[in-house]
N, C-alpha and C positions, 0 to 999 in steps of 0.2 A: 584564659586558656583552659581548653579542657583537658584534664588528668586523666579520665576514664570514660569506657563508652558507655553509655547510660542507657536503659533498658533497649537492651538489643535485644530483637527477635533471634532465637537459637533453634536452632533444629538441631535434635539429634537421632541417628539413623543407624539399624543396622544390619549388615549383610550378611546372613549365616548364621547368625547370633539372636538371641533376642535381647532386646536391652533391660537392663535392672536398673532400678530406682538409684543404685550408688551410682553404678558408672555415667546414666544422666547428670546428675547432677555435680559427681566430679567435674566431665567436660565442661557445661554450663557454668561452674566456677570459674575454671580455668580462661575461657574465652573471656567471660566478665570483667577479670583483671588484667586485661593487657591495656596497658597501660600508657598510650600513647593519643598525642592529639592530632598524628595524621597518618594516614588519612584515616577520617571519620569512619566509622564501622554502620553499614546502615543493615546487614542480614548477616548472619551466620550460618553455616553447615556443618556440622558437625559428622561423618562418617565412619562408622567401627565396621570392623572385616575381621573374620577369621578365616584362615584358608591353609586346613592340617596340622602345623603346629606354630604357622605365624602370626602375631596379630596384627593389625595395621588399622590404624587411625587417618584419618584425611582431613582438613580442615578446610574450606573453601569460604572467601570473607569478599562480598558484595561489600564496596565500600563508595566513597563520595568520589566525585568526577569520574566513572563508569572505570572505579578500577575493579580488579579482581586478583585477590589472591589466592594464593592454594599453597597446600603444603602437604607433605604426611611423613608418617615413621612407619617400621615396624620394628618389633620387637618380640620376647615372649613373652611381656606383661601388656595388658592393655592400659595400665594407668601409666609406665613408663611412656608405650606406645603414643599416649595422649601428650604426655609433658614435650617428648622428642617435637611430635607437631608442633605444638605453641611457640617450643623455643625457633624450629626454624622459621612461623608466619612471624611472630615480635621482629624477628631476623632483617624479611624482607620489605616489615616496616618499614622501620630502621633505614633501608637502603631506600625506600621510596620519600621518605622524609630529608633525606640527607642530600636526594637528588635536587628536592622541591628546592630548598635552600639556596644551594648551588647555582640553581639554575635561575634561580629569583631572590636576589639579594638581597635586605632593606637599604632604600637610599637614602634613609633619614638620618642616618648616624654621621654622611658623608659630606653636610650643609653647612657651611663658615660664611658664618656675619661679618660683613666687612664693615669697618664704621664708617658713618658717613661724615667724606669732608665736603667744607666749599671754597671754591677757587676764586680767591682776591686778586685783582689786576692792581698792578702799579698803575701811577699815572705813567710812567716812561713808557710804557706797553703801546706798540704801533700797530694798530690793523690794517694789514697788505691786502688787498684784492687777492682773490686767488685766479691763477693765470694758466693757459691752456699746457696740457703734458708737452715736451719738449722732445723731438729726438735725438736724441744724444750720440748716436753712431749710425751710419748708414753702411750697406755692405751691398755691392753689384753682386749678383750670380747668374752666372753665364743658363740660359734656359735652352737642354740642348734636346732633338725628336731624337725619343727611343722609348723601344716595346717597355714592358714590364718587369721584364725579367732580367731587362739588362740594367735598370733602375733600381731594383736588387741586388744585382753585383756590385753595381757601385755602392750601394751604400754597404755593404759587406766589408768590401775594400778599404773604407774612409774610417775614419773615427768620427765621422758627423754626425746630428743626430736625425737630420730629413734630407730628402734629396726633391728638389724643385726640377721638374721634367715637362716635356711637351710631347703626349703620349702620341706617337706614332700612328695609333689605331682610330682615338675618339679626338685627333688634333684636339684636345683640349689642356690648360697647363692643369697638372695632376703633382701631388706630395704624399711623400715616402719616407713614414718617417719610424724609428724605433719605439717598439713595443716595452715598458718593465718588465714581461713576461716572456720574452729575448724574439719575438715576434715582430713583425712589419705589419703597420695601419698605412690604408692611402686616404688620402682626401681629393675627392672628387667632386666641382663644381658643377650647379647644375643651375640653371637658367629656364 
């Protein structure tokens, strides 16, 4: 597992300002040690601003699977202004890591071995042929012509869970039966 992102490319940039050898190198510190193994950091940007008496740092971090983050601060220090960044991009590390997770388990931890038996037959043990399904209750229903909608009412009316009908329209026999999503399906044969 990687601990740290290892020579990342940094850029640091600045707008109004010119940059000094500390505060490069501060940033460059600072991005170097974040310290997380995802996502992977493949670019850094690093951005200083000064605009009157604010200063404002921005952090923008190209990382693996075409993410991107960004972040910034401002403050009246630009070294504060820098840390404020870091701490809110680790942040939304943090939150892209947590998602990964979440969203992608391991299934390996959730595998039980079952031991393996084998099944010994008595001699008393009889093998019966096996023999065709049986109907066990038979139920008439009256199949009666009507539209759609009065096939609807009725099954609205009933406590049943279809209604067998001989549509009116397509003389064809049609079923009406209840949806789990408190809806009506038909089934309509077709030849």
């Amino acid at each position: 597992m990687q601990t740290a992102n290892v020579n990342v490319p940094i850029r640091v940039t600045g707008r109004h300002l010119s940059i000094t050898e500390a505060i490069k190198n501060y940033a460059e510190t600072k991005v170097e040690h974040i310290h997380l193994d995802y996502p992977r950091i493949i670019e850094a940007h690093v951005i200083l601003d000064i605009e009157k008496h604010r200063q404002m740092a921005e952090i923008v971090l190209h990382c693996s699977n075409h993410i991107t983050i960004e972040a910034s601060a401002e403050c009246d220090d630009m070294y504060a202004a820098i840390d404020g960044a870091i701490a809110r991009i680790t942040q939304q590390m943090r939150k892209f890591k947590t998602k990964l997770l979440r969203n992608h388990r391991p299934r390996g931890k959730d595998i039980k071995h079952l031991e393996e038996k084998v099944l010994h037959l008595d001699d008393s043990f009889e093998q019966h042929e096996e023999s065709e399904p049986q109907v066990i209750k038979t139920e008439r229903y009256p199949v009666k012509p009507m539209f759609l909608d009065e096939a609807v009412l009725q099954l609205e009316m009933s406590n049943r869970q279809f209604v067998v009908f001989l549509n009116a329209k397509s003389e064809q026999v049609n079923i009406l039966y209840r949806r789990k999503d408190n809806g009506f399906g038909l089934i309509e044969p077709t030849f």
